[in-house]
C-alpha positions in Angstrom: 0.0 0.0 0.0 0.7 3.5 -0.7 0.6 6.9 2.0 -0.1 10.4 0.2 -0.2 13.6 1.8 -1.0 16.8 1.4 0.1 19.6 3.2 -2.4 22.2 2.3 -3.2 25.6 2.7 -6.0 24.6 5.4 -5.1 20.9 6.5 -3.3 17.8 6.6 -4.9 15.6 4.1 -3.5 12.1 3.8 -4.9 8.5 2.3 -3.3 5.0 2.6 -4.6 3.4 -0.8 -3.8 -0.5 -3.1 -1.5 -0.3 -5.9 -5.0 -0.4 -7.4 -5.9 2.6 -6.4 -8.6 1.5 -3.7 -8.6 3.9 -1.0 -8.4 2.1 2.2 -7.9 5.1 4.8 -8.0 8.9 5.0 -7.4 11.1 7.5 -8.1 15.1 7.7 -6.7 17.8 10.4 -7.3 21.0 10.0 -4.8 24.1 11.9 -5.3 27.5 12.0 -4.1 30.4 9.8 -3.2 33.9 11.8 -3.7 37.4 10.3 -2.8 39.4 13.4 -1.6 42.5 10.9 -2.2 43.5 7.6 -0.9 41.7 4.5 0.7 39.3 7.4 -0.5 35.8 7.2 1.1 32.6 9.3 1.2 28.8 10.3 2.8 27.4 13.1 4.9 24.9 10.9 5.0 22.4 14.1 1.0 22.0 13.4 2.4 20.3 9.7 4.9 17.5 11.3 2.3 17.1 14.4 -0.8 15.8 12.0 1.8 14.5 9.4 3.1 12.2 11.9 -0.6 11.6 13.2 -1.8 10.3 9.4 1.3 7.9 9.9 0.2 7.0 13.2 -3.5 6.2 12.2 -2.3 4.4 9.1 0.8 2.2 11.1 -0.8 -1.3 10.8 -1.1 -1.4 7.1 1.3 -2.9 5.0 3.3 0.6 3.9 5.7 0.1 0.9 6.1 4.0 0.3 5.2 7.4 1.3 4.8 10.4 -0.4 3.9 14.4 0.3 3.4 17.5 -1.5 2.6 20.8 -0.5 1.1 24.3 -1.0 3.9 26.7 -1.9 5.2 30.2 -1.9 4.7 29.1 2.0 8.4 29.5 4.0 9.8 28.4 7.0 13.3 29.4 8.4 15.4 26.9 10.3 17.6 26.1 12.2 20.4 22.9 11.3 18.2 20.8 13.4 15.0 21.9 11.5 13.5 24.3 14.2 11.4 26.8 13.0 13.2 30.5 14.1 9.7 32.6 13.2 5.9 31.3 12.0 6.1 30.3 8.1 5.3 32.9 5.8 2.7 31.9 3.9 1.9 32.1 -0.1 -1.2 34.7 0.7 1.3 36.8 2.7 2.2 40.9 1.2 4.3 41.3 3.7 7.4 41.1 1.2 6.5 43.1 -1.4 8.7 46.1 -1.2 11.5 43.8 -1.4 10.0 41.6 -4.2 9.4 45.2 -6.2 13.2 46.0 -5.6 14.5 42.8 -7.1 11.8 42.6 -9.6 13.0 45.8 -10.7 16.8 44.5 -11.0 15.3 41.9 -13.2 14.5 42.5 -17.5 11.7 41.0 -19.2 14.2 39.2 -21.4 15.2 37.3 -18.4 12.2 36.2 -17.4 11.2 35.0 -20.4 14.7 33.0 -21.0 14.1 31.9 -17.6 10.8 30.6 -16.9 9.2 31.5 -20.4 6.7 34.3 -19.5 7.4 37.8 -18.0 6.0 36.9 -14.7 7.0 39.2 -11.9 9.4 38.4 -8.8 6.3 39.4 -5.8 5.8 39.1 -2.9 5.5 35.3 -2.3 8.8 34.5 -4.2 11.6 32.6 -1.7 14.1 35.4 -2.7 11.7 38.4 -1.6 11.1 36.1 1.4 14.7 36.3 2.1 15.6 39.7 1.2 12.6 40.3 3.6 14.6 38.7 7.1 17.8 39.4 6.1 16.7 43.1 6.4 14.4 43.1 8.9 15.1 40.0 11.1 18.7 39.7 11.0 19.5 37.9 13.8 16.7 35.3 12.6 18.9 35.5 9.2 22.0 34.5 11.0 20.7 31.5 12.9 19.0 30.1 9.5 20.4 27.4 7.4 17.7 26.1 5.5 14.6 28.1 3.7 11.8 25.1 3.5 8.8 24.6 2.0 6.1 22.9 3.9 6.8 19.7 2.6 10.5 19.8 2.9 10.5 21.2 6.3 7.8 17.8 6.7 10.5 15.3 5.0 13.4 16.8 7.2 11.3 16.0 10.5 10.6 12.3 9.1 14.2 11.1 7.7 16.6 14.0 9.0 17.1 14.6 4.5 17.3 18.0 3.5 15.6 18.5 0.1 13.0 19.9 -2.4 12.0 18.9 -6.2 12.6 21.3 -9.1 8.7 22.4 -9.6 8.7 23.5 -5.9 11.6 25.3 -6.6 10.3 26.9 -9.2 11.2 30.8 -9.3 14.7 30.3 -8.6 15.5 27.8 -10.9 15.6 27.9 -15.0 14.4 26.3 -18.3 16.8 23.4 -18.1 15.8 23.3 -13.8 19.2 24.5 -13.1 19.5 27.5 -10.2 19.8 31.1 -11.6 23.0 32.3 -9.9 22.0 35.9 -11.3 19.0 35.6 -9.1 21.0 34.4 -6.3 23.3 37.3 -6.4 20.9 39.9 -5.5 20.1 38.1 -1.9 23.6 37.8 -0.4 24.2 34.0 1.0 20.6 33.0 -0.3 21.6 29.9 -2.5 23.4 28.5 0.0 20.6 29.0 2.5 18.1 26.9 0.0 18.0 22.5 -0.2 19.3 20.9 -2.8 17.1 19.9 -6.0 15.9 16.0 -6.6 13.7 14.7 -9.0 10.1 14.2 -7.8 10.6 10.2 -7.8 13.9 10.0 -5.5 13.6 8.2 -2.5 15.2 10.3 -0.2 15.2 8.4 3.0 13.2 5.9 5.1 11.1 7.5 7.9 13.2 7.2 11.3 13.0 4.7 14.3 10.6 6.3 17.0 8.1 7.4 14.5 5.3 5.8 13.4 5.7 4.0 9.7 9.6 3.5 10.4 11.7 2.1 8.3 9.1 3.0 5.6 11.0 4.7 2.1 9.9 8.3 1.8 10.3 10.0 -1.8 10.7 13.8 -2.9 7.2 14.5 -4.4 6.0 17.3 -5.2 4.2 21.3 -5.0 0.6 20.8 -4.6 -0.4 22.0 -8.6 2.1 19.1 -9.8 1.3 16.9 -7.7 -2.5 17.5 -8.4 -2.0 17.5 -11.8 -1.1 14.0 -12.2 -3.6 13.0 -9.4 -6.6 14.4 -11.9 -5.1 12.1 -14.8 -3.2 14.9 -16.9 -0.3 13.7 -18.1 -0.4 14.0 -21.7 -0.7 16.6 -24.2 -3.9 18.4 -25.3 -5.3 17.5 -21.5 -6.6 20.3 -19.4 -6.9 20.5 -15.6 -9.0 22.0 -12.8 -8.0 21.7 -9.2 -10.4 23.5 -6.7 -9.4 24.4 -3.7 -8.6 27.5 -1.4 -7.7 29.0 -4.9 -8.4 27.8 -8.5 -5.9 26.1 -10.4 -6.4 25.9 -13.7 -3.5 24.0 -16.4 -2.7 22.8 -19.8 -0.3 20.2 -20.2 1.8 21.1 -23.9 4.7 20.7 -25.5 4.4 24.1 -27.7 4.5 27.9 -25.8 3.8 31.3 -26.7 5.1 33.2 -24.0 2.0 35.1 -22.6 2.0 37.4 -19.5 0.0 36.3 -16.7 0.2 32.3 -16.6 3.1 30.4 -15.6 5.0 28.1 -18.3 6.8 25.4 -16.1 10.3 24.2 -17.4 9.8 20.3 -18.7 9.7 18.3 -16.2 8.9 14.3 -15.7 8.7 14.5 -19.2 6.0 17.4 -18.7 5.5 21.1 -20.1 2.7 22.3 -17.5 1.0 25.4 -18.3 -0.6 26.9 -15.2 -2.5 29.7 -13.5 -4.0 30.3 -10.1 -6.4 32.5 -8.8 -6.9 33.9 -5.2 -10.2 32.9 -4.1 -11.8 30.2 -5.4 -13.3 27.9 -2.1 -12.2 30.9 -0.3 -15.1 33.0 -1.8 -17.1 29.8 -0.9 -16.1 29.5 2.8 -16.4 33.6 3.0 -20.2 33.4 2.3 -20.6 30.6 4.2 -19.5 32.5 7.2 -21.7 35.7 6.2 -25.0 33.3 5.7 -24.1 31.0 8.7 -24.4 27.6 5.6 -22.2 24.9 5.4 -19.9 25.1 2.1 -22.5 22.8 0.3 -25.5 24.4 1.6 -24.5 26.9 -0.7 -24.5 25.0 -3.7 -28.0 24.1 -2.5 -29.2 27.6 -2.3 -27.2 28.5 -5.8 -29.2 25.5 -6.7 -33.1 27.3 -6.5 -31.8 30.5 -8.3 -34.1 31.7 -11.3 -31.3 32.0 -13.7 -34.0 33.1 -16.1 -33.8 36.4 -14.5 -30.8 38.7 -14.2 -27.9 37.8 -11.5 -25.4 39.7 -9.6 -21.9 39.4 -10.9 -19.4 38.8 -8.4 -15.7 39.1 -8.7 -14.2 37.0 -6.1 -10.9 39.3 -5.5 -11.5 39.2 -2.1 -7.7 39.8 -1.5 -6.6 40.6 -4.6 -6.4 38.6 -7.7 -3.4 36.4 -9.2 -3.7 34.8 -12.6 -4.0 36.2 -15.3 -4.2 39.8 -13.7 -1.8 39.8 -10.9 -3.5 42.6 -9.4 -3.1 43.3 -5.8 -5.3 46.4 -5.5 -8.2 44.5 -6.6 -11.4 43.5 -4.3 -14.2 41.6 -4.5 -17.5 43.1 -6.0 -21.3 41.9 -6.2 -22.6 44.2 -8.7 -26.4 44.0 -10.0 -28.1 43.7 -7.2 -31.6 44.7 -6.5 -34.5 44.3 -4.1 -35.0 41.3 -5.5 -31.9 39.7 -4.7 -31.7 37.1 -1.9 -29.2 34.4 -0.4 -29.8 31.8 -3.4 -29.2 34.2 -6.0 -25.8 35.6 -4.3 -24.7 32.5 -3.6 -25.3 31.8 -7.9 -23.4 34.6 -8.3 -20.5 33.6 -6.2 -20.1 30.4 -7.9 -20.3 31.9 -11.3 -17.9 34.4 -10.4 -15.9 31.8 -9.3 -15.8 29.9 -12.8 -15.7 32.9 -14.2 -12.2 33.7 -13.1 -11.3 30.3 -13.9 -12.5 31.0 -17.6 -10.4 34.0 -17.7 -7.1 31.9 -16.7 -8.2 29.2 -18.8 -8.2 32.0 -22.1 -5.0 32.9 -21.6 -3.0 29.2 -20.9 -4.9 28.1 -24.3 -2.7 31.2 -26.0 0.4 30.3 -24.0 0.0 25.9 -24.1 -1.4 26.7 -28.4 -4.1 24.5 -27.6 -7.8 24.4 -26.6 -8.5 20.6 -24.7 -11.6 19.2 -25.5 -12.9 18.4 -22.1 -11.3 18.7 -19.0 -10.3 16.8 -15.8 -11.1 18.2 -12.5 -11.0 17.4 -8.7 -10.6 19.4 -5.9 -12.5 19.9 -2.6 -15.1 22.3 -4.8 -15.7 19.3 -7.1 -17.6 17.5 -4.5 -20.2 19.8 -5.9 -22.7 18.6 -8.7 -24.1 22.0 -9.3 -20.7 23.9 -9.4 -19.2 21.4 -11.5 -21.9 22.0 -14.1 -21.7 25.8 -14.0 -18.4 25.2 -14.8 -18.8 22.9 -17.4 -21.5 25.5 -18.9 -19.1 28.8 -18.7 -16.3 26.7 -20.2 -18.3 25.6 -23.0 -16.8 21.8 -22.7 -16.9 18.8 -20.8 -16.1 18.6 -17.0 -14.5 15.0 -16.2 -14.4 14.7 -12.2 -12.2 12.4 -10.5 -13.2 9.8 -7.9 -11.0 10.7 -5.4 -10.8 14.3 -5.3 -8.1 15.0 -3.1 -5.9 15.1 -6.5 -2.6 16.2 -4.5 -3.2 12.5 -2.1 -3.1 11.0 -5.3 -0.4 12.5 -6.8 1.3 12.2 -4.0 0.7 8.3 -3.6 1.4 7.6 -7.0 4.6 9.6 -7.2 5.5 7.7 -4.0 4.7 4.1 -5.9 7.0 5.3 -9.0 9.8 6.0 -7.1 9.9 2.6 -5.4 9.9 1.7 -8.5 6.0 -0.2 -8.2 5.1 1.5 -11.3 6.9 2.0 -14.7 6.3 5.5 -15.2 4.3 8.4 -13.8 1.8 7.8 -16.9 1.7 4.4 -16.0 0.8 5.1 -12.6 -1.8 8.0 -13.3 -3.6 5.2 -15.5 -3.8 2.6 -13.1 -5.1 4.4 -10.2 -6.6 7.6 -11.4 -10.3 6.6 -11.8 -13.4 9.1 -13.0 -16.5 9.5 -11.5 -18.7 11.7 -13.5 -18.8 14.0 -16.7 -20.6 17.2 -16.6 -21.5 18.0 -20.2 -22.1 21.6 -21.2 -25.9 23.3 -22.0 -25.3 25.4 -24.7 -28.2 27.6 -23.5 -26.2 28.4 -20.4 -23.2 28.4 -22.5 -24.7 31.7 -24.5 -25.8 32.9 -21.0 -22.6 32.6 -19.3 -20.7 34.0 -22.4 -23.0 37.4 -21.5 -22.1 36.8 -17.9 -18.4 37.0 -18.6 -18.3 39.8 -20.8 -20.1 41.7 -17.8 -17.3 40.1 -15.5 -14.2 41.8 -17.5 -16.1 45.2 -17.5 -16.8 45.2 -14.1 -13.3 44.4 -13.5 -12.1 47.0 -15.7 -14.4 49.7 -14.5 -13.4 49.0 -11.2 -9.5 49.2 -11.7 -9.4 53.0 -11.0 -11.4 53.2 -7.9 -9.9 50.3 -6.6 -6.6 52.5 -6.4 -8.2 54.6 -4.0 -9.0 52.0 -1.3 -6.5 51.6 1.8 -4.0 48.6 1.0 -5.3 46.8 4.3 -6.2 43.5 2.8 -3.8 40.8 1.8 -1.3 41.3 -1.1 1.1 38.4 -2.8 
């Protein structure tokens, strides 16, 4: 059997599953995220290794041959050389950078970018460097005591084997088309490449778990960042496919060999055999859990209100930049909006709205990655904790214009995890060989090309809104979250 593990934004999610993809065990712990000031955002990175080591507890008696992790990213931990955390991890929704991301994104030509990483996208505030730049000025004497930088899944895999490492796509940022580290990057942050693990491949088994813990002895590979690791956990491996993960954010991808360098989305270096074409957006199940606090409804009770809607009739449109916006616009001065509303208007057509508006940012990622992967998928595969819902899924299917393929399991980053964790042990062939054997579907949404024309409407209104919103935006107080 096979241990995945996510280390996400929210939780610890972990399942023990068969080489045949039969999910025997799960477990789920949530941990808190702190916003004591503005644009500062933290987790306690001991709450990771405690319910990491609690899945491996709860999943000791079976028959382990492999574990695997991945992990959000653009999240940062500094450590000590025994792996204790010197301040609270940094997290990827964190602004608190940014004056040091705009200094060394200023250093930094388009050209470069584009040689690098095959897009002009912008050093901000989440990248490791600004990170850096960040406690080195600020924190110094927390700059002296670190030795490692670690992302949450590295910092996990250093508590388990005592291994100090990270794969390429989690490194992504600082490292270039051919996955090797950009020493001009490195030279703007004094002592930062030394400061940062060393690179292995997402399949290599980079230790066994230690005595005293539970799983011992067990092999523990590399893995992945959570999109990657997502990605093959939908069933995208191949060409033409298109992906949509559903989570805290939306990420939406295009796996393709061909580019067009396009500003906005990110065009990932080949790897695994793998050109990835991504984008992700602020608030996707954010927007979701942010209703669901202001209508006192469980996350699905919203669907269920969305649900009764007369979409006959005129709805809302809602931009979900409730801090900020990433892909394609990158546009921290950005907020939410629910324009159109009237006396009319009640919880189950808001909560319409937000769900369109949701998908409707999805559509606009999705625009630009078909420019930048030169390709349009056909249908598309998508898990995700905001797939568990049937009405969502088909608004998305409907403002996509194309079929919505949903996974079984969708904790897509489990699965990639697992499966990562089986090729590396060498159980499987290939990645491919392991998406195909235990990626399974569940459902296909198809498309109503009545709500197709209606959405198309709907999405036009979206981009307006956004547009006509851009200058007074400017003139709101920067007390929200930037990235």
């Amino acid at each position: 059997m096979l241990i995945g593990i996510d280390v996400g934004t929210t939780a610890i999610k972990a399942s023990v599953l068969t080489l045949y993809g039969k999910t025997i065990g799960n477990f789920n712990q949530s941990y808190p995220t702190l916003r004591l000031k503005a644009a500062q955002v933290e987790q306690n990175p001991n709450d990771w290794i405690h319910h990491v080591q609690g899945a491996l507890q709860q999943f000791a008696e079976y028959p382990i041959e492999a574990i695997g992790l991945c992990s959000q990213v653009n999240t940062h931990v500094f450590v000590d050389a025994d792996g204790k955390p010197l301040m609270p991890a940094i997290t990827w929704q964190d602004g608190r950078c940014a004056e040091e991301a705009a200094k060394l994104d200023a250093q930094i030509t388009t050209e470069e970018k584009i040689g690098w990483w095959g897009a002009p996208l912008p050093i901000d505030a989440s990248h490791v460097l600004a990170r850096m730049a960040y406690v080195r000025k600020h924190h110094p004497e927390i700059w002296n005591k670190t030795r490692w930088v670690m992302a949450p899944k590295d910092f996990c895999l250093f508590h388990l084997t005592g291994e100090v490492s990270t794969d390429p796509m989690t490194a992504f940022g600082i490292v270039d088309s051919q996955l090797s580290p950009i020493q001009r990057l490195f030279d703007l942050v004094p002592n930062a490449a030394e400061r940062l693990p060393p690179i292995r491949s997402f399949t290599t088994v980079i230790g066994k778990v230690r005595k005293g813990l539970p799983c011992a002895n067990v092999p523990v590979v590399s893995g992945a960042m959570d999109a990657w690791s997502g990605l093959l956990g939908a069933g995208v491996c191949e060409d033409g496919q298109g992906l949509y993960l559903s989570g805290t954010s939306e990420i939406l991808g295009i796996v393709s060999s061909l580019k067009a360098s396009v500003p906005g989305v990110i065009a990932f270096p080949k790897c695994e055999g793998i050109v990835f074409h991504a984008g992700p957006t602020q608030s996707g199940g954010a927007s979701i859990e942010w209703l669901s606090r202001l209508l006192g409804k469980r996350p699905l009770e919203i669907s269920g209100l969305a649900a009764t809607a007369d979409v006959t009739k005129p709805l809302p449109i809602f931009l979900p930049h409730l801090e900020g916006e990433r892909a394609p616009l990158w546009d921290i001065h950005s907020r939410a909006s629910l324009s159109g509303i009237d006396s009319n208007t009640g919880a189950a057509e808001i909560s319409r709205a937000v769900l369109e508006g949701v998908a409707y940012s999805a559509r606009l990622v999705m625009d630009s990655l078909e420019v930048s992967a030169c390709i349009r998928p056909l249908e598309i595969n998508h898990s995700g904790g905001g797939s568990a819902s049937d009405v969502w899924c088909q608004i998305r299917a409907d403002v996509l214009g194309r079929p919505i393929k949903r996974t079984k399991m969708t904790d897509a980053g489990v699965l990639g995890a697992a499966l990562i964790a089986g090729t590396g042990l060498g159980l499987f062939s290939s990645l491919n060989s392991a998406v195909k054997t235990l990626v399974k579907q569940d459902r296909i949404f198809l498309p109503n090309p009545k709500e197709f024309d209606r959405h198309a409407d709907g999405f036009e209104r979206y981009k307006l809104l956004y547009q006509q919103l851009v200058p007074w935006n400017l003139t709101l107080p920067q007390t929200f979250v930037q990235f």
